[in-house]
N, CA, C and O atoms as CSV, one atom per row, in Angstrom:
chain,resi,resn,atom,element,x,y,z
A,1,UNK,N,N,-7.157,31.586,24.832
A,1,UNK,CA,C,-5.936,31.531,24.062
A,1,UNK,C,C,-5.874,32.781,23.196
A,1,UNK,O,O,-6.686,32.846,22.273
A,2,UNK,N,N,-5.046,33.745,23.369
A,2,UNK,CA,C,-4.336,34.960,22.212
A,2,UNK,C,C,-4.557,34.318,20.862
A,2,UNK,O,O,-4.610,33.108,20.645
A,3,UNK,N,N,-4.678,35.292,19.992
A,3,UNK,CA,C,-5.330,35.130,18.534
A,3,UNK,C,C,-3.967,34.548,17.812
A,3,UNK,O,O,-3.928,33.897,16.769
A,4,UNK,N,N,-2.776,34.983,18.703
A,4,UNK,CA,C,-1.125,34.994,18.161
A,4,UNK,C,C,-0.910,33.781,18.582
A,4,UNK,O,O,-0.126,33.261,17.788
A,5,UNK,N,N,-1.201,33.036,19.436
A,5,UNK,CA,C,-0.821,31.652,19.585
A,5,UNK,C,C,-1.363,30.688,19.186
A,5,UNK,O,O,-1.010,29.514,19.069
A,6,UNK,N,N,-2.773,31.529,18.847
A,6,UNK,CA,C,-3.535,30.144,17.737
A,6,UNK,C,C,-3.088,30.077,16.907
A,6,UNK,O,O,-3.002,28.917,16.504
A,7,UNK,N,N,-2.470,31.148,16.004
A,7,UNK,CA,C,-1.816,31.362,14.373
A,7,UNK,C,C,-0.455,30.547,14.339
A,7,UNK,O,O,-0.011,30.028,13.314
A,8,UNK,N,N,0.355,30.481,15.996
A,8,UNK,CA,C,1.643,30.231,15.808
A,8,UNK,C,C,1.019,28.712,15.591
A,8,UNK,O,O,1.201,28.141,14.516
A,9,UNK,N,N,0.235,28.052,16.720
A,9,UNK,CA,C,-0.089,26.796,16.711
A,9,UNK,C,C,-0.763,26.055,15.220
A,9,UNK,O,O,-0.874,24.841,15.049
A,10,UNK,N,N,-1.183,27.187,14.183
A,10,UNK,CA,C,-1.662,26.684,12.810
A,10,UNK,C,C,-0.411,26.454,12.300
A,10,UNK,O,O,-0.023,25.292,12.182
A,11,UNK,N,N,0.401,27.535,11.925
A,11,UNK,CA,C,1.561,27.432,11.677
A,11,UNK,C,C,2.647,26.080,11.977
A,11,UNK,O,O,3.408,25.584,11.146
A,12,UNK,N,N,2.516,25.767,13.044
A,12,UNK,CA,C,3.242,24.960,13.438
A,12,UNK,C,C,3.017,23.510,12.772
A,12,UNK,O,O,3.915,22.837,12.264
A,13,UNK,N,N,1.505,23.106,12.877
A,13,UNK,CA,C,0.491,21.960,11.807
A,13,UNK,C,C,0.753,21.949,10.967
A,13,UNK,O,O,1.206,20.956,10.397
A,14,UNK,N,N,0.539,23.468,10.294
A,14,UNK,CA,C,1.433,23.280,8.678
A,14,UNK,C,C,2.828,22.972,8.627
A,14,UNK,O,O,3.135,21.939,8.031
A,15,UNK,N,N,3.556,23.535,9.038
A,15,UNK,CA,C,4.753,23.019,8.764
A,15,UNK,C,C,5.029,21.358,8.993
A,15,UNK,O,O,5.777,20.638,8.332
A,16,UNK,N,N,4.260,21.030,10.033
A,16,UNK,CA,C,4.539,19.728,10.304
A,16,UNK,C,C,3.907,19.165,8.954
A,16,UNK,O,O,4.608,18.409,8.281
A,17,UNK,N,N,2.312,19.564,8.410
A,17,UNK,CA,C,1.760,18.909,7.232
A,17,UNK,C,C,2.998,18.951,6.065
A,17,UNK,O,O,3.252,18.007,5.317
A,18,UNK,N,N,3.589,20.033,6.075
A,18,UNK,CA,C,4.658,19.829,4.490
A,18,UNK,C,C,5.484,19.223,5.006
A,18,UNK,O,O,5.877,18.436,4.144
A,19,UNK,N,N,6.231,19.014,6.222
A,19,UNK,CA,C,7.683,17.970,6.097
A,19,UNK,C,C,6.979,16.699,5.467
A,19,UNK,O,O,7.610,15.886,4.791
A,20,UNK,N,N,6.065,16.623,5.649
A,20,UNK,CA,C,5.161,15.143,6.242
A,20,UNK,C,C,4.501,14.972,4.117
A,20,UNK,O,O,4.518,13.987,3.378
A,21,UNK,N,N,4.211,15.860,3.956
A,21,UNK,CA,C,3.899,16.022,2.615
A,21,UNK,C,C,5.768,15.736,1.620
A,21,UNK,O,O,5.981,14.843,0.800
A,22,UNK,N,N,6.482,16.486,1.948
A,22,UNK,CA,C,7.595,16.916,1.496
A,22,UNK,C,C,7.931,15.340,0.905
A,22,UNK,O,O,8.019,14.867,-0.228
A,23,UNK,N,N,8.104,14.645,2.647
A,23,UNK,CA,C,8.446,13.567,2.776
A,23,UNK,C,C,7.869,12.191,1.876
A,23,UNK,O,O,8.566,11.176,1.857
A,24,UNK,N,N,6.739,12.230,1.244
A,24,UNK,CA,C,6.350,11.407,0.623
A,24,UNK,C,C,6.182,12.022,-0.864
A,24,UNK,O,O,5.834,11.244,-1.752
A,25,UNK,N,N,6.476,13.760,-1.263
A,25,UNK,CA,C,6.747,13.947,-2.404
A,25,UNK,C,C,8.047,13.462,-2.717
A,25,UNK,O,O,7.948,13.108,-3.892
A,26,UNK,N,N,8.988,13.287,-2.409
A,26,UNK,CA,C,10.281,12.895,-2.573
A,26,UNK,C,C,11.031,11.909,-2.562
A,26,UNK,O,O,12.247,11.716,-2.578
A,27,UNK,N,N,9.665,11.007,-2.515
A,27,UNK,CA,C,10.169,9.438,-2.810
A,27,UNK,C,C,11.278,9.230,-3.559
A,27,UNK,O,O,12.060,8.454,-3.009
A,28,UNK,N,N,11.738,9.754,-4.916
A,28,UNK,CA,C,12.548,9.316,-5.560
A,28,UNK,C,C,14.079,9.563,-4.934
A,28,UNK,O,O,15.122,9.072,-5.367
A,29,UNK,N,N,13.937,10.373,-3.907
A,29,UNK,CA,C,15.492,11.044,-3.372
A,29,UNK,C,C,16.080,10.097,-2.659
A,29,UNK,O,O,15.406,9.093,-2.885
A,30,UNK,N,N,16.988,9.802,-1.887
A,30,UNK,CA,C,17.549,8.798,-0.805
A,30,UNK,C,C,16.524,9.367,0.298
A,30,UNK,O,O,15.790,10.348,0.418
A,31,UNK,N,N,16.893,8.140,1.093
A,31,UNK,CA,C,16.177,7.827,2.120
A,31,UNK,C,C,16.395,9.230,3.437
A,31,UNK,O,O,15.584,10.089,3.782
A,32,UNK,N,N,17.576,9.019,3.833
A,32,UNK,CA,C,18.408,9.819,4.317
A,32,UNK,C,C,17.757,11.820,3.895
A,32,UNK,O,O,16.946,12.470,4.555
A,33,UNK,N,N,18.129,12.037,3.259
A,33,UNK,CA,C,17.586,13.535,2.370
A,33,UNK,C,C,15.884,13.243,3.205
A,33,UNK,O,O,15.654,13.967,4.174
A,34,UNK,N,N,15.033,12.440,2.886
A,34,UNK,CA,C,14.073,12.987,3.507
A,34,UNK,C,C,13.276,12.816,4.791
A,34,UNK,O,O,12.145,13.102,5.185
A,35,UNK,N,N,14.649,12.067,5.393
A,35,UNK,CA,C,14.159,11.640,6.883
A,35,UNK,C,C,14.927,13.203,7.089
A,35,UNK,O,O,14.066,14.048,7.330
A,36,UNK,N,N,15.864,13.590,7.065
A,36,UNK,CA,C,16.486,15.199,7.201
A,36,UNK,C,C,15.099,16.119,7.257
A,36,UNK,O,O,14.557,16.380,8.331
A,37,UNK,N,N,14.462,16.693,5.657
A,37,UNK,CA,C,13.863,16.800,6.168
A,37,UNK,C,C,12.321,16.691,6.641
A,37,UNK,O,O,11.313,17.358,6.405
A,38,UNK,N,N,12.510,15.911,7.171
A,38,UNK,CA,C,11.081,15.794,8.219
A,38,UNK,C,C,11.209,16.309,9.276
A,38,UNK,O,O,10.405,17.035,9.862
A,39,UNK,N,N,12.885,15.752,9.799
A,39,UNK,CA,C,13.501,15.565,11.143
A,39,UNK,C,C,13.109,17.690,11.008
A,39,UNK,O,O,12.295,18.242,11.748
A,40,UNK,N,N,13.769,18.289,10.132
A,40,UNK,CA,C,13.285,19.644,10.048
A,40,UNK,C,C,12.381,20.456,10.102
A,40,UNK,O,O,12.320,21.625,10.485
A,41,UNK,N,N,11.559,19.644,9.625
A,41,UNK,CA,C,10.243,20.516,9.560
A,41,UNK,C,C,9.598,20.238,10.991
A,41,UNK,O,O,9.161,21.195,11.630
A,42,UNK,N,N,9.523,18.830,11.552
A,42,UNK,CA,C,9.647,18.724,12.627
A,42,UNK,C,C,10.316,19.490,13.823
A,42,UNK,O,O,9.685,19.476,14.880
A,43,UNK,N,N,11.377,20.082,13.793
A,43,UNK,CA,C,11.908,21.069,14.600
A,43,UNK,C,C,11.386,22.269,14.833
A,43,UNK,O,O,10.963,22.832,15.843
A,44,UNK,N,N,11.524,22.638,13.395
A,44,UNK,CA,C,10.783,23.732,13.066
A,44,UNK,C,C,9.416,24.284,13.688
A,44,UNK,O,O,9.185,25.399,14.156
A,45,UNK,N,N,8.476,23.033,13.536
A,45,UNK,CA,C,7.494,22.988,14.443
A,45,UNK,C,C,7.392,22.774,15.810
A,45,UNK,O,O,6.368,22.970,16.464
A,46,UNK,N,N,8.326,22.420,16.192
A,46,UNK,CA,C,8.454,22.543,18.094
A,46,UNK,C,C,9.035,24.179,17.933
A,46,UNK,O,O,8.206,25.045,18.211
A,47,UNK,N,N,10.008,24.505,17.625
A,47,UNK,CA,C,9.979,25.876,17.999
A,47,UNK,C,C,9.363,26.758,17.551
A,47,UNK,O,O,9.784,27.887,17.801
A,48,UNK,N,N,8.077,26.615,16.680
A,48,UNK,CA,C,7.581,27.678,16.610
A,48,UNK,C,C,6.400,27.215,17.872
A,48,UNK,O,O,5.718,28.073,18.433
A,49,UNK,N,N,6.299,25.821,18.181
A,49,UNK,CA,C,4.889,25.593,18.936
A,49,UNK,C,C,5.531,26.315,20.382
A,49,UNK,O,O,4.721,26.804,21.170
A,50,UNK,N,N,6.784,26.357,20.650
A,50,UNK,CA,C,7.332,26.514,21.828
A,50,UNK,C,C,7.181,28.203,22.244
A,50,UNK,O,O,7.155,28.548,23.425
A,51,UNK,N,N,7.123,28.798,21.561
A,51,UNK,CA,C,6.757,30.352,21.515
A,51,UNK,C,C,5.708,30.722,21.863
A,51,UNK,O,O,5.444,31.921,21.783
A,52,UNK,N,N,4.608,29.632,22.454
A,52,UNK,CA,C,3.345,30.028,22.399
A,52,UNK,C,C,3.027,30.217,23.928
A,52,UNK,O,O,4.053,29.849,24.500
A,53,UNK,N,N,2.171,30.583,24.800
A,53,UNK,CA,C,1.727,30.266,26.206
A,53,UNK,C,C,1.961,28.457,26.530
A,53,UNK,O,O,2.764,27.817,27.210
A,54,UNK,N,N,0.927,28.137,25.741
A,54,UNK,CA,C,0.975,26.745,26.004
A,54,UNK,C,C,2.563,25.380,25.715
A,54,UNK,O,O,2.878,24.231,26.028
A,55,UNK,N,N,3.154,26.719,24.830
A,55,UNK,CA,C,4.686,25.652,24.712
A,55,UNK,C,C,5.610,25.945,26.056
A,55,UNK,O,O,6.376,25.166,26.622
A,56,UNK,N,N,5.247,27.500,26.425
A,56,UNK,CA,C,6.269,27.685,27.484
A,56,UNK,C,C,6.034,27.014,28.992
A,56,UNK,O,O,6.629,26.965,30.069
A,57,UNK,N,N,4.563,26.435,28.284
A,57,UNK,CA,C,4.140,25.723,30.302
A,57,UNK,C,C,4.461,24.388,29.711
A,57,UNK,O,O,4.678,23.536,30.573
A,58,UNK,N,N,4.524,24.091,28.826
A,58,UNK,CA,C,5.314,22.455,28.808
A,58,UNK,C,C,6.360,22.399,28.706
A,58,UNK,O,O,6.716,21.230,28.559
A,59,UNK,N,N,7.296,23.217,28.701
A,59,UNK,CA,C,8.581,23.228,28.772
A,59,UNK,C,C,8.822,23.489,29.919
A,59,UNK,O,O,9.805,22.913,30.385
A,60,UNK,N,N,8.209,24.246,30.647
A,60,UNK,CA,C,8.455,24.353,32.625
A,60,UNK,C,C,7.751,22.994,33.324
A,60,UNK,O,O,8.385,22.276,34.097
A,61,UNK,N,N,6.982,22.853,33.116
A,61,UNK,CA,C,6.795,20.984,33.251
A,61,UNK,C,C,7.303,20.173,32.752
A,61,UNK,O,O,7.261,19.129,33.404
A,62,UNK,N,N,7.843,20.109,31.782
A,62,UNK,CA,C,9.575,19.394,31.656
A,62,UNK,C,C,10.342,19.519,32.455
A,62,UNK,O,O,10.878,18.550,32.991
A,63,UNK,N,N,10.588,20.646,32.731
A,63,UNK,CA,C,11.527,20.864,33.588
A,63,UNK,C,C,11.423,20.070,35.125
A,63,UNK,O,O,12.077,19.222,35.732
A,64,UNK,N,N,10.085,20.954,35.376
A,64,UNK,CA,C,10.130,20.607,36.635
A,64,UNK,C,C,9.771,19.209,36.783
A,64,UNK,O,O,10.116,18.775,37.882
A,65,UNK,N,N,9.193,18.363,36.039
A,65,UNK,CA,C,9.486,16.927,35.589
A,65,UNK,C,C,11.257,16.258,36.282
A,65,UNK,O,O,11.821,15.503,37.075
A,66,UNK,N,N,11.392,17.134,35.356
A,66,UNK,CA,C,13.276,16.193,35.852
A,66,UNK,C,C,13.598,16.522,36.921
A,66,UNK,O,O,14.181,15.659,37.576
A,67,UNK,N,N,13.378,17.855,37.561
A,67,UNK,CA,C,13.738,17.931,39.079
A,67,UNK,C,C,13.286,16.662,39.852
A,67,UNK,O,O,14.041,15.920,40.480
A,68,UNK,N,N,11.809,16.508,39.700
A,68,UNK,CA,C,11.255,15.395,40.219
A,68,UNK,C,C,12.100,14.312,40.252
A,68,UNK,O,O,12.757,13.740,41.123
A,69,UNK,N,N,11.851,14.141,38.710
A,69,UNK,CA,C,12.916,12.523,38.712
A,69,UNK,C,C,14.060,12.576,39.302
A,69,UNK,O,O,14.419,11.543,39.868
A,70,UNK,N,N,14.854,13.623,39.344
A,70,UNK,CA,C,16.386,13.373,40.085
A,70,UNK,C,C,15.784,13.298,41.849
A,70,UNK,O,O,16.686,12.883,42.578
A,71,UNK,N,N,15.025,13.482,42.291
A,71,UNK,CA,C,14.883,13.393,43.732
A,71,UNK,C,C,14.216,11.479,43.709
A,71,UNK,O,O,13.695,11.125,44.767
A,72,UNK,N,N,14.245,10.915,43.099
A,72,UNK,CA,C,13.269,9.617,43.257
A,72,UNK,C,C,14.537,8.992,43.375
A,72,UNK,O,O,15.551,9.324,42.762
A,73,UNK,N,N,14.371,7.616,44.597
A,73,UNK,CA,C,15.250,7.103,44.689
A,73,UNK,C,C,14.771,5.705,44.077
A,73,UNK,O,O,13.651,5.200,44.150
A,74,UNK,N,N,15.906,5.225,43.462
A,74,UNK,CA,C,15.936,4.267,42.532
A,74,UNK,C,C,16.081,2.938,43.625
A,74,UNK,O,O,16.500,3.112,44.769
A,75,UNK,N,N,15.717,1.740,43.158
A,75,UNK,CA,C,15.745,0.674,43.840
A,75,UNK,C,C,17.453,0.094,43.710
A,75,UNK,O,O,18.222,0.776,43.032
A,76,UNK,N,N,17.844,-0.864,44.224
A,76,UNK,CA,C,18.851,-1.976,43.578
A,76,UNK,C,C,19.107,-2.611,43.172
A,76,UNK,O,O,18.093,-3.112,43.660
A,77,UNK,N,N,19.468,-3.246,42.696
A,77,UNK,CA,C,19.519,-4.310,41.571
A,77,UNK,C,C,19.349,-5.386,42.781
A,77,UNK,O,O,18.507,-6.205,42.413
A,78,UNK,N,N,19.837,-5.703,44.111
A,78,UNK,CA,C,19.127,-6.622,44.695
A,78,UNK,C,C,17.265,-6.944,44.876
A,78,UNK,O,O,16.483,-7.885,44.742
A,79,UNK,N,N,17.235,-4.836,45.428
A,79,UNK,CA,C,15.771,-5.030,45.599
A,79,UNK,C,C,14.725,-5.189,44.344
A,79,UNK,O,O,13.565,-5.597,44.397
A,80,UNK,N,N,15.451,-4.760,43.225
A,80,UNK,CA,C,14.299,-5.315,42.107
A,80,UNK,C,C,14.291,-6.948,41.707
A,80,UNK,O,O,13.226,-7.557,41.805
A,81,UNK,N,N,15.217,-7.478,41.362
A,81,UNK,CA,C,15.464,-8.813,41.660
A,81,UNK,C,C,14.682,-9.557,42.564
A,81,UNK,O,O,13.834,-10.334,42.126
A,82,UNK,N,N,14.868,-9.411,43.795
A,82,UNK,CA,C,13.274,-9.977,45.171
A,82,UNK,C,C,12.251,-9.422,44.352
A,82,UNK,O,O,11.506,-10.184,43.737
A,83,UNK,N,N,12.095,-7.926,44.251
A,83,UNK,CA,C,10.515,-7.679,43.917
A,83,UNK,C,C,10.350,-8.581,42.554
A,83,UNK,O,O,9.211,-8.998,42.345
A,84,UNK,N,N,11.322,-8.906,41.653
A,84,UNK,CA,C,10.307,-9.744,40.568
A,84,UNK,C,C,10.009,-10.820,41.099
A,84,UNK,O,O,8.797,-11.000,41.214
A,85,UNK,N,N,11.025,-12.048,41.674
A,85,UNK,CA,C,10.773,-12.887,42.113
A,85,UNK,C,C,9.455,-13.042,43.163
A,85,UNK,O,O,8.809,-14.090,43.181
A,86,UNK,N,N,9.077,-11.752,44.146
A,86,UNK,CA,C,7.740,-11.821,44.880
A,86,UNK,C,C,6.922,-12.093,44.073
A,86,UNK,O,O,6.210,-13.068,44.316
A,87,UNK,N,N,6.673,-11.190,42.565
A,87,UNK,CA,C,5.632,-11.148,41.706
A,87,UNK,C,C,5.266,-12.781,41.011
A,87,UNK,O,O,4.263,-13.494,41.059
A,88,UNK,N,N,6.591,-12.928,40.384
A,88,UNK,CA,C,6.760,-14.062,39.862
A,88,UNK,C,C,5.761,-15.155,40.556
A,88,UNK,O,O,4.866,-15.715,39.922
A,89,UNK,N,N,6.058,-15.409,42.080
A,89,UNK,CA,C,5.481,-16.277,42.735
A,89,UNK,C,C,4.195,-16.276,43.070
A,89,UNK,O,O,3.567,-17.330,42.970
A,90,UNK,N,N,3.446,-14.879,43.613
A,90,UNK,CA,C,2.430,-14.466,43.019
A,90,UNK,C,C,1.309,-14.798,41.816
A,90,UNK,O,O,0.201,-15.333,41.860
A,91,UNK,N,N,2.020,-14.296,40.835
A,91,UNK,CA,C,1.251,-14.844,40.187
A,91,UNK,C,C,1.020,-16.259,39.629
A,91,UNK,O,O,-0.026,-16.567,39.058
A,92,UNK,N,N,2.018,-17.082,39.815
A,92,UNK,CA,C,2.005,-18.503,39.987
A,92,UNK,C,C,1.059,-18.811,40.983
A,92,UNK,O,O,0.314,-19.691,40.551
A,93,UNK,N,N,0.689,-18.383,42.418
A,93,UNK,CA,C,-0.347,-19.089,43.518
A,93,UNK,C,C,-1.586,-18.091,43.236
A,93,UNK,O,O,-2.655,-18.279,43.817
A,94,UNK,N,N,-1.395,-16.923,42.239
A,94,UNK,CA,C,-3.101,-16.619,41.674
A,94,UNK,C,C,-3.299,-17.348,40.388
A,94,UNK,O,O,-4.227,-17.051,39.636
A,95,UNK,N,N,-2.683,-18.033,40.195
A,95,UNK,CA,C,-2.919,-18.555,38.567
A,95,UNK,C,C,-3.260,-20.219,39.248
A,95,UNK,O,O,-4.282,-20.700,38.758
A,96,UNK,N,N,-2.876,-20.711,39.811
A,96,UNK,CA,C,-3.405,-21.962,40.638
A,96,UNK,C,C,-4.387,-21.753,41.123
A,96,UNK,O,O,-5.301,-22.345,40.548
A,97,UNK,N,N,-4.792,-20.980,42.217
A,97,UNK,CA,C,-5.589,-20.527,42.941
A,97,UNK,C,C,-6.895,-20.337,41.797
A,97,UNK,O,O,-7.885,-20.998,42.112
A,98,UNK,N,N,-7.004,-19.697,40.786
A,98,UNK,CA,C,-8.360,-19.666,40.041
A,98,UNK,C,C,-8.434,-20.717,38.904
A,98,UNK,O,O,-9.429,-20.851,38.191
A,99,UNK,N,N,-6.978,-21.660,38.758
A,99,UNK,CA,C,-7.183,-22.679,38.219
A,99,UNK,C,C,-8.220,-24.018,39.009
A,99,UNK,O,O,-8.966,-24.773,38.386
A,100,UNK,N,N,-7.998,-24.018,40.470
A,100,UNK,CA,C,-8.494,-24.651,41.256
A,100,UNK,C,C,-10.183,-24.213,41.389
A,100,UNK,O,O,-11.066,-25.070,41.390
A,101,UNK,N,N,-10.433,-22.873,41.488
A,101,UNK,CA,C,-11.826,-23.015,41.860
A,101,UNK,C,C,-12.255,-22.901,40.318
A,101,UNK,O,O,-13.472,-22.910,40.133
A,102,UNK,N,N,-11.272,-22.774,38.952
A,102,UNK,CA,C,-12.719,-22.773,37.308
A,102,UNK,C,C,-12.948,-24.570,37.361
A,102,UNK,O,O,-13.863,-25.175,36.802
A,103,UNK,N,N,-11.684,-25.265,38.313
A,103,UNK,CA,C,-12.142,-27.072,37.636
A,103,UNK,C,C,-13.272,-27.214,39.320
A,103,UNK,O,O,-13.557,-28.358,39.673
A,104,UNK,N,N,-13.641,-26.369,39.927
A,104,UNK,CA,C,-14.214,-26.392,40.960
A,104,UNK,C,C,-15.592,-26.278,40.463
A,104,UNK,O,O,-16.368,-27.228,40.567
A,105,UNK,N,N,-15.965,-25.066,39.879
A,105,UNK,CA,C,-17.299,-24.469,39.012
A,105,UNK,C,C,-17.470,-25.717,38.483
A,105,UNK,O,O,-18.271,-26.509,38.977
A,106,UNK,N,N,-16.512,-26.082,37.121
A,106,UNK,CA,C,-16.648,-26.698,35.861
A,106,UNK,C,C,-17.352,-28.644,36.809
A,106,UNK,O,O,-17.988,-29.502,36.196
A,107,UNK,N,N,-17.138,-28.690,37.559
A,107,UNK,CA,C,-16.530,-30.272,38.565
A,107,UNK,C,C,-18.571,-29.787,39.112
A,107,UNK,O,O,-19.435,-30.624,38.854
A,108,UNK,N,N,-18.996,-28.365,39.846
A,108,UNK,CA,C,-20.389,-28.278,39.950
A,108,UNK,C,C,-21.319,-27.996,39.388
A,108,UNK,O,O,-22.432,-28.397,39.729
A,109,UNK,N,N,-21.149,-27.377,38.571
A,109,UNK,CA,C,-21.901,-27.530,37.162
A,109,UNK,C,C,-21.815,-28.964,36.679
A,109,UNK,O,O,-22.856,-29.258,37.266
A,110,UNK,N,N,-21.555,-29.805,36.261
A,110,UNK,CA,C,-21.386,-30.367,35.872
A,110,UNK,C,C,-22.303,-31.808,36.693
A,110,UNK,O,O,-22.935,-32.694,36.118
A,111,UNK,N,N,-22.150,-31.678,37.749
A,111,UNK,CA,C,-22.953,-32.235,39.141
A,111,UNK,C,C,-24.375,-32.187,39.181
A,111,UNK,O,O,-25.142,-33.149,39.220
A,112,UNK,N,N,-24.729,-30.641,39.164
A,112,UNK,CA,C,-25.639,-30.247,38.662
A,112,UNK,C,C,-26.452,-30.497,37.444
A,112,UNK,O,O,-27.565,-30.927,37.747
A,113,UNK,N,N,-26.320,-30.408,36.551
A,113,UNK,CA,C,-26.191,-30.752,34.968
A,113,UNK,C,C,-27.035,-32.205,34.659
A,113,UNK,O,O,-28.131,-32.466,34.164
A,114,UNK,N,N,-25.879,-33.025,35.244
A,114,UNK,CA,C,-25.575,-34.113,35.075
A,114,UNK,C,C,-24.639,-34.693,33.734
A,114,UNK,O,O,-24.532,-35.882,33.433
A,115,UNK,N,N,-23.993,-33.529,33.012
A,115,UNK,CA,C,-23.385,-33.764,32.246
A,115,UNK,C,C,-21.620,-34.548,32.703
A,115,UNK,O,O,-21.121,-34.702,33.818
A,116,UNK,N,N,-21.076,-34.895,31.338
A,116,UNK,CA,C,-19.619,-35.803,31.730
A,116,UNK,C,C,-19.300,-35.002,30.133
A,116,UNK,O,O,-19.998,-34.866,29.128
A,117,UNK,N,N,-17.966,-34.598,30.470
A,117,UNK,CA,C,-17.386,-33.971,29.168
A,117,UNK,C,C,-15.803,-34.554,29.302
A,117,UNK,O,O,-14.969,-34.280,28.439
C-alpha cells in the first residue's frame, strides 16, 4: 500500500472519529442537526476513502456487482410460492422424522436402563 493511501485511509478514520465524536458532543442541539452531521462526516469519509487504490477496486466491484445482478434471473411469484411450500413440507417430515427416532432412543434407553419417566 502507497504511504498516500495509508494517510488518506487515517484521514478518513478521523473524520469518521469526529462526526462520531461531534455527534455525541452536541447532545444539546436537535436531533436532526446531528444526524446531518454525521450523515457528513460520514460522506466525507467515503470520498476521501474512495481516492485510494483500495476505494477504486471497490467501487469497480460494485459495479461489476450490479452487472451481475442485472443478468440473474429472478424466479416468479408462482415458482417461489411452490419452492416455500416444498420447504415448508420438508421440514415438517424432518421434524417428525427425528421426532420419531429421539422417542425411539428415549423408548431404548430406557429398555435398557430399566428406567420409567
Amino acid at each position: 500500500m502507497f504511504a498516500a493511501d495509508r494517510l488518506k485511509l487515517i484521514l478518513a478514520v478521523l473524520i469518521v472519529a469526529i462526526g462520531i465524536g461531534a455527534f455525541y458532543y452536541l447532545d444539546t442541539k436537535s436531533d436532526w442537526i446531528r444526524y446531518l452531521i454525521l450523515l457528513g462526516a460520514l460522506t466525507a469519509a467515503v470520498a476521501v476513502a474512495a481516492t485510494t487504490v483500495q476505494g477504486k477496486s471497490a467501487w469497480e466491484f460494485t459495479k461489476e456487482a450490479r452487472v451481475e445482478l442485472r443478468k440473474v434471473v429472478w424466479p416468479t411469484r408462482k415458482e417461489t410460492a411452490q419452492m416455500t411450500l416444498v420447504v415448508i413440507i420438508m421440514v415438517i417430515v424432518v421434524a417428525l422424522f427425528l421426532w420419531i427416532v429421539d422417542w425411539g432412543l428415549i423408548k431404548a434407553v430406557q429398555a435398557l436402563t430399566g428406567q420409567r419417566f
